[in-house]
BAVEXKOL-740371 format. One record per atom (N, C-alpha, C): residue number from 1; x, y, z; atom name. Coordinates in steps of 0.001 Angstrom, whole numbers, plus 524288, in hexadecimal, padded with zeros to 5 digits. Example, Ala and Ser with C-alpha at 12.3 -4.5 7.8 and 13.67 -1.06 7.14 Angstrom:
2
REC  num      x      y      z  atomo
REC    1  83386  7E9C6  81E78      N
REC    1  8300C  7EE6C  81E78     CA
REC    1  83390  7F31C  81E78      C
REC    2  83232  7F736  81BA8      N
REC    2  83566  7FBDC  81BE4     CA
REC    2  83264  8001E  81EBE      C
end
This chain:
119
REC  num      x      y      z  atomo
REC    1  80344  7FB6A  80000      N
REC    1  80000  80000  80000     CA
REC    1  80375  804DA  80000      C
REC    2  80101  80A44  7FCC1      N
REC    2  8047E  80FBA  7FD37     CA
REC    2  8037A  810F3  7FEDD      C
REC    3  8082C  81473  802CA      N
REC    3  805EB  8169E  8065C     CA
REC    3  80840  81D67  80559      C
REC    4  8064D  82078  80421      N
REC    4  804B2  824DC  80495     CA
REC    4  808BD  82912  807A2      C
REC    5  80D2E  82C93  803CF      N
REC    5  80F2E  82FC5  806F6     CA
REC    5  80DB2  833CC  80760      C
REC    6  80ECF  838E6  80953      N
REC    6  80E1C  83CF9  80707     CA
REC    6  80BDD  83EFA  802F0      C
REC    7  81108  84027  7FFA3      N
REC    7  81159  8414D  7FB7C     CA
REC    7  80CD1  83EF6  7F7CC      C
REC    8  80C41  83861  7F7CC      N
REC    8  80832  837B6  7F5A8     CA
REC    8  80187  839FE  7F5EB      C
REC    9  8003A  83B3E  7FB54      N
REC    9  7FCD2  83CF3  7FE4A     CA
REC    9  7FCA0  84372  7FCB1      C
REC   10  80231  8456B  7FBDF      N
REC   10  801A3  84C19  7FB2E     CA
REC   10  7FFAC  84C4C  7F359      C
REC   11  80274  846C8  7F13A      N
REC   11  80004  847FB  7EC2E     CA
REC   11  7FBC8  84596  7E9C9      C
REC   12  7F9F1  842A6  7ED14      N
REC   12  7F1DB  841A8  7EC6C     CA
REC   12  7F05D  84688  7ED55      C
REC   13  7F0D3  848AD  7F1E1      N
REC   13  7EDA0  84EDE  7F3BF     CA
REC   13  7EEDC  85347  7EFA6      C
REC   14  7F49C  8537A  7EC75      N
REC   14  7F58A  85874  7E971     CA
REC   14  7F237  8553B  7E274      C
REC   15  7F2A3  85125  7E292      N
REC   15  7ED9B  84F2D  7DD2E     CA
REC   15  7EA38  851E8  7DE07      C
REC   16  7E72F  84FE3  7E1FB      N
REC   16  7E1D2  850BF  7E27F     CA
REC   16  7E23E  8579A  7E296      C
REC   17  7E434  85922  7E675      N
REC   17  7E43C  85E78  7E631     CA
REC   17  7E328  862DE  7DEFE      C
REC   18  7E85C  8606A  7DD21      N
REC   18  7E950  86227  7D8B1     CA
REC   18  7E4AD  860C4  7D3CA      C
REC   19  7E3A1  85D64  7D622      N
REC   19  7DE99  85C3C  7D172     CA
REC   19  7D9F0  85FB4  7D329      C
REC   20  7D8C8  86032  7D94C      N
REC   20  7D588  862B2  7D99C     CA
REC   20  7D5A1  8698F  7D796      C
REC   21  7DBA2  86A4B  7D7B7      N
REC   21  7DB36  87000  7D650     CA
REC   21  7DA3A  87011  7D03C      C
REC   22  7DB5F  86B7D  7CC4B      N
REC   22  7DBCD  86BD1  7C6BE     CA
REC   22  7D409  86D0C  7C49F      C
REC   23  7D3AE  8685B  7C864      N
REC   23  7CCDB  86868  7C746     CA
REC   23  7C9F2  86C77  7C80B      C
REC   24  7CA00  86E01  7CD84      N
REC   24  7C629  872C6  7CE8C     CA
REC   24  7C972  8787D  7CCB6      C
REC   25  7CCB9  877F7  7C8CA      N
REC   25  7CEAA  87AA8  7C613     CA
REC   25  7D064  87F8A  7C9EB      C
REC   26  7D3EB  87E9A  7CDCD      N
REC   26  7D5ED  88131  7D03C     CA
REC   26  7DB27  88440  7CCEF      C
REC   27  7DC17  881FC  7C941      N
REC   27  7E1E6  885A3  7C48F     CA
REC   27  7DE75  88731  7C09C      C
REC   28  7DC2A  88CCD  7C0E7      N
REC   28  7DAA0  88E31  7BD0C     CA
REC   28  7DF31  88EFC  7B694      C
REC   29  7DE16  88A17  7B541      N
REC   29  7E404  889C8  7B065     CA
REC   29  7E144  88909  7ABE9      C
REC   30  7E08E  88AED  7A7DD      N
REC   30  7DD2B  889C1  7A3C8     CA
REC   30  7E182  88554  7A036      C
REC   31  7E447  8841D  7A219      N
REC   31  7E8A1  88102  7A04C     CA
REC   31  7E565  87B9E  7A157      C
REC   32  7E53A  87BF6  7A484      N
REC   32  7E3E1  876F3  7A816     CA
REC   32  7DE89  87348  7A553      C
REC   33  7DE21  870C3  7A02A      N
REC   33  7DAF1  86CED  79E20     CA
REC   33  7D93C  8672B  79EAA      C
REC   34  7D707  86602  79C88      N
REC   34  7D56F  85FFF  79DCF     CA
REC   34  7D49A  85F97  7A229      C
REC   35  7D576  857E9  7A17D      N
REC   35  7D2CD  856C5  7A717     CA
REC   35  7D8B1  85647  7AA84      C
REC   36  7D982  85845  7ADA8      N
REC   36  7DF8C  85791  7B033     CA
REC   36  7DE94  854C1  7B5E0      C
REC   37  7E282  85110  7B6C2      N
REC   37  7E197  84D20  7BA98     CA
REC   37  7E8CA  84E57  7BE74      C
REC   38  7E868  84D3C  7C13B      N
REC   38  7EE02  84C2B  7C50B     CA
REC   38  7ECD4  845EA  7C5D8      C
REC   39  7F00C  84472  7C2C5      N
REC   39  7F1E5  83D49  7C309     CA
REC   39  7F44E  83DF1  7C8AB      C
REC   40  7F982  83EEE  7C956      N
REC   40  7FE6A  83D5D  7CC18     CA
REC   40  7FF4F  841A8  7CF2C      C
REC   41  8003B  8436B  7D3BD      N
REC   41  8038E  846D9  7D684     CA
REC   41  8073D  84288  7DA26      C
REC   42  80DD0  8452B  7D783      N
REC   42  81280  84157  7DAE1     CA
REC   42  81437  846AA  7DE4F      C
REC   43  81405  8456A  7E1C5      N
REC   43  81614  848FC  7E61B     CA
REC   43  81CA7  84712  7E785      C
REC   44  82134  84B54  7E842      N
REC   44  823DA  848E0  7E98C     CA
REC   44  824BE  847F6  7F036      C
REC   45  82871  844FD  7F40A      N
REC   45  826E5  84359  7F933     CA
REC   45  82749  84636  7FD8B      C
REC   46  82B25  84B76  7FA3A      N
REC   46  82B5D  84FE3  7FE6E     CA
REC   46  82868  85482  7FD48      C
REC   47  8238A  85260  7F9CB      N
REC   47  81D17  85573  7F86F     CA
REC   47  81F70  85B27  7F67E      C
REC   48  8234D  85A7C  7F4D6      N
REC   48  82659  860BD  7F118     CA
REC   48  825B7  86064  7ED33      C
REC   49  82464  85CAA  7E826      N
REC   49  824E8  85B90  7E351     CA
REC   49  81F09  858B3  7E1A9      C
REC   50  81C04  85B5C  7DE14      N
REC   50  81741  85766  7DE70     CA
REC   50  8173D  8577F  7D6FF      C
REC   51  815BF  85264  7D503      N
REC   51  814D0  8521D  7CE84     CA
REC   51  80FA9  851BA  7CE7F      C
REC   52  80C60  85435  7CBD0      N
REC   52  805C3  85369  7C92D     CA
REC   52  8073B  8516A  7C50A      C
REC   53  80585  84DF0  7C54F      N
REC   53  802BC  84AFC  7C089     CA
REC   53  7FE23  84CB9  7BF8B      C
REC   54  7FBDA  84E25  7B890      N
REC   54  7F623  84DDB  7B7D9     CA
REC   54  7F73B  84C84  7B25F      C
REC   55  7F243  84ACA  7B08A      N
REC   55  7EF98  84A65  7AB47     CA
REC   55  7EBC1  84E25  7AAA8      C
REC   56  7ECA9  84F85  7A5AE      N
REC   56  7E888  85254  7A22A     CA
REC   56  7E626  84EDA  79D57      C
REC   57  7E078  84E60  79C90      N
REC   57  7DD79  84CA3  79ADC     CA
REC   57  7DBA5  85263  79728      C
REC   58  7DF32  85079  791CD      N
REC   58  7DBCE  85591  78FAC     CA
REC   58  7E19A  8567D  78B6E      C
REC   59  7E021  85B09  786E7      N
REC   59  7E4A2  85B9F  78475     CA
REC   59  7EC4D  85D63  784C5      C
REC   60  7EEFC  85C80  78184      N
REC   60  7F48C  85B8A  784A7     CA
REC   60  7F346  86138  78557      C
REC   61  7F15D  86747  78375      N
REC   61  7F228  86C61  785AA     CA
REC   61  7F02C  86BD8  78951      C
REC   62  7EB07  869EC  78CD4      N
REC   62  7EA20  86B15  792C9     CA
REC   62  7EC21  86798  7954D      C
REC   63  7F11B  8640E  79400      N
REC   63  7F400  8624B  796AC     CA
REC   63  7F901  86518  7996B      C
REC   64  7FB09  866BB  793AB      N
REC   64  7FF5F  86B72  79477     CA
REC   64  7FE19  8709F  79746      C
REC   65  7F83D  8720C  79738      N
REC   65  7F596  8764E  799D6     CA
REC   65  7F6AE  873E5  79F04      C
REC   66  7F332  871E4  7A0BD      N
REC   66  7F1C4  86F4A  7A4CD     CA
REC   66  7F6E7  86D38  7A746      C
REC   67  7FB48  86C4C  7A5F3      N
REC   67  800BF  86BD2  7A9FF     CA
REC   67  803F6  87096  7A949      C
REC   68  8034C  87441  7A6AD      N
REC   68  8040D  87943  7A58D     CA
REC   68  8011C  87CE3  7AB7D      C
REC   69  7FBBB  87BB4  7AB12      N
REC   69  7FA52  87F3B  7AF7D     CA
REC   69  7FAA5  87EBF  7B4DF      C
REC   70  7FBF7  878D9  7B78E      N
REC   70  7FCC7  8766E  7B971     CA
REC   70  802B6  877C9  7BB60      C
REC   71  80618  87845  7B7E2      N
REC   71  80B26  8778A  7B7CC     CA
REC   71  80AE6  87EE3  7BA0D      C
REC   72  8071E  88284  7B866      N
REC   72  806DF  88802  7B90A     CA
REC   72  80529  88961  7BF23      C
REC   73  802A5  885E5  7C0F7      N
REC   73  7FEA3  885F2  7C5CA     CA
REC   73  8008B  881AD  7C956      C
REC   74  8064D  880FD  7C987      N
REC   74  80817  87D8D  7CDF6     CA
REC   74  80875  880DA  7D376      C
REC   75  808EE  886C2  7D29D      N
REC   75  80AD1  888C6  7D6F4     CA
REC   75  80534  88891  7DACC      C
REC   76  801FF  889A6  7D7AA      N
REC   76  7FBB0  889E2  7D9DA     CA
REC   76  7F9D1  88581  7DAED      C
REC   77  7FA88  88092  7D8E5      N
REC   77  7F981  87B36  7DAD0     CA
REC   77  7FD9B  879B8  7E06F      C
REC   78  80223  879FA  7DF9D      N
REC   78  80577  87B25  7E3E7     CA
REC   78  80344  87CB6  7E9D0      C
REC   79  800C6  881A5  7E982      N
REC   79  7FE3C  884F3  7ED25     CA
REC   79  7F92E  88358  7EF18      C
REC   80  7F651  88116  7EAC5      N
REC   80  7F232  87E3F  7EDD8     CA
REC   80  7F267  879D8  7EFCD      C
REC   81  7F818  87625  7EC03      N
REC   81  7F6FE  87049  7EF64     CA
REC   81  7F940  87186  7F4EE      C
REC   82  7FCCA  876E9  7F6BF      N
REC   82  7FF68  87604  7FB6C     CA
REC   82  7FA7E  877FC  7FF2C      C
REC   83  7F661  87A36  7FCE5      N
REC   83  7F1F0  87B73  8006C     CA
REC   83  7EE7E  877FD  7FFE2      C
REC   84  7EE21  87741  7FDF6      N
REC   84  7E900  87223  7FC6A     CA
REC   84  7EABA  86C0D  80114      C
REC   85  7F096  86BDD  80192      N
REC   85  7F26E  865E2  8039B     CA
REC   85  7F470  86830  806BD      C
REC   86  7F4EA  86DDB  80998      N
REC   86  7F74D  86F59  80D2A     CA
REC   86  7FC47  86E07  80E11      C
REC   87  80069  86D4B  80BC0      N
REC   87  8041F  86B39  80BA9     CA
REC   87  80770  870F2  80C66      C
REC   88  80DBF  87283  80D31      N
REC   88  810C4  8763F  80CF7     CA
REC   88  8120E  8791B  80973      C
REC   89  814AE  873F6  805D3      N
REC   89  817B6  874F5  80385     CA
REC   89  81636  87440  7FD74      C
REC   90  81507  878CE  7F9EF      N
REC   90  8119A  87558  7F462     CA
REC   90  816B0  873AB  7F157      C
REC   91  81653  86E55  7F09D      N
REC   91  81A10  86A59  7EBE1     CA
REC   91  819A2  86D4F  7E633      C
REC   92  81E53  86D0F  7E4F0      N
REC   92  81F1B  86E05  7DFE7     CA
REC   92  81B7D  86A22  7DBAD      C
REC   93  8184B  86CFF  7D756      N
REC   93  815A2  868C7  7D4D0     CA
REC   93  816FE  868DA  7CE93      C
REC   94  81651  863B0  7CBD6      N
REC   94  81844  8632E  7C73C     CA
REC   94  81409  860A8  7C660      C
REC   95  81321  861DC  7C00F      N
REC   95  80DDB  85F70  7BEE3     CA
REC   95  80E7C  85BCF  7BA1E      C
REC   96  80E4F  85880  7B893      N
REC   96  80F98  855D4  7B423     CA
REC   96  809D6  85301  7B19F      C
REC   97  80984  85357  7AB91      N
REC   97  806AB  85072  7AA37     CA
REC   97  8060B  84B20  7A9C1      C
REC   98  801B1  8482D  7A986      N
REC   98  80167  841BE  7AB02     CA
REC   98  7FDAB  840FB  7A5F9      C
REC   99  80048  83D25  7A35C      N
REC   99  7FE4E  83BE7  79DCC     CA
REC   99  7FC58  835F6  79E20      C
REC  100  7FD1B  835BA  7A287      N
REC  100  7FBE5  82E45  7A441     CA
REC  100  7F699  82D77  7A349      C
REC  101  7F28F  83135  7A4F6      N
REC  101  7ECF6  82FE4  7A317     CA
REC  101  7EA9A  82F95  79E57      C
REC  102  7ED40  831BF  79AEC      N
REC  102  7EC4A  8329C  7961D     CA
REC  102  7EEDD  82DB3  791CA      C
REC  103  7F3F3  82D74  79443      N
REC  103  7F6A6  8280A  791EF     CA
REC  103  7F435  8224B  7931D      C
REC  104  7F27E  82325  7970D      N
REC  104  7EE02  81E58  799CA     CA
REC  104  7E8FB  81DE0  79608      C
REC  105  7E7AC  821F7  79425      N
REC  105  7E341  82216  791B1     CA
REC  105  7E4A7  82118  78B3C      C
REC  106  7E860  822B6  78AD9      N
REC  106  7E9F0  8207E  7845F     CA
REC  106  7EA4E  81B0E  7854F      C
REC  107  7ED18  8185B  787F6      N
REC  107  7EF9D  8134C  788DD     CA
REC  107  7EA10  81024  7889F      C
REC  108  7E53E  8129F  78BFB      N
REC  108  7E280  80F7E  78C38     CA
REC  108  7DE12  80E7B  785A9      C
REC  109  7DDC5  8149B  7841D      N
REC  109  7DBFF  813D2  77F98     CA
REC  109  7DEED  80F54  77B07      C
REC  110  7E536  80F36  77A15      N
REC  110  7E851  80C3E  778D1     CA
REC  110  7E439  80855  77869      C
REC  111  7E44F  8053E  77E82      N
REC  111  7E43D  7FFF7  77EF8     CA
REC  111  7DD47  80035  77CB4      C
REC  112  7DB7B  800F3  77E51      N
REC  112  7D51B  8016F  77D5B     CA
REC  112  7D5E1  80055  775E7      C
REC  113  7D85C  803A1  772CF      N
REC  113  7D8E5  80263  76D34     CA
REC  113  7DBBF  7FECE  76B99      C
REC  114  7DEF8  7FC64  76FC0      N
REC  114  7E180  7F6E9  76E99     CA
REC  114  7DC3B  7F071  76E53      C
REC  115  7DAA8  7F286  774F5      N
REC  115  7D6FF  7EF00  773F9     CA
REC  115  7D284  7EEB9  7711F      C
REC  116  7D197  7F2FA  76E1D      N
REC  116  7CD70  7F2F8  76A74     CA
REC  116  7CFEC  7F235  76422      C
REC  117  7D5ED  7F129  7645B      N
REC  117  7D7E2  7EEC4  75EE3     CA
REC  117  7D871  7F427  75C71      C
REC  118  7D8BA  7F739  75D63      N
REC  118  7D904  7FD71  7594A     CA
REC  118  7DED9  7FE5A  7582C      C
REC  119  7E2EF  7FC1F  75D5F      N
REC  119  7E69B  7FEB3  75A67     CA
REC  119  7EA05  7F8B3  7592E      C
end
């Protein structure tokens, strides 16, 4: 069984957090398109270094928008996750795009036209 450090515990709370600010459209970013999800937050163990992961569901420009505004509005995400989780000290954040959902979804179409003999 896992058992649960910190760090893991500080980056469930900054997901959830961060999604909640994306949704109720707390970054007024007109950048910011599609459907955008936070897959992954890796925190590092001395909670100074944190990576977002997200996907964008939607074209490659509101992808590039959308980690563009993101990438513009770290200082302000910063400021709320250290109020929001009450924590001291706000972690440096890096945001990277996650293409895994989308590659999952080709792969699966793939196979779906395999077993129907098409390709």
């Amino acid at each position: 069984m896992k058992s649960f450090n910190r760090s893991d515990r500080i980056g469930q709370q900054i997901k959830r957090e961060l999604a909640d600010m994306i949704q109720r459209g707390d970054l007024k970013d007109d950048r910011i398109g599609g459907l955008v999800t936070i897959t992954h937050v890796d925190v590092s163990g001395d909670l100074r270094n944190v990576k977002v992961f997200f996907s964008v569901f939607g074209e490659e420009s509101q992808k590039i928008g959308t980690l563009a505004a993101l990438h513009d509005a770290t200082g302000f995400l910063r400021g709320e996750i250290c109020r929001r989780l009450g924590i001291r000290s706000a972690p440096e954040m890096i945001f990277k795009l996650d293409d895994s959902l989308e590659e999952g979804q080709r792969i699966t179409e793939l196979l779906d036209k395999i077993s129907r003999n098409e390709i």
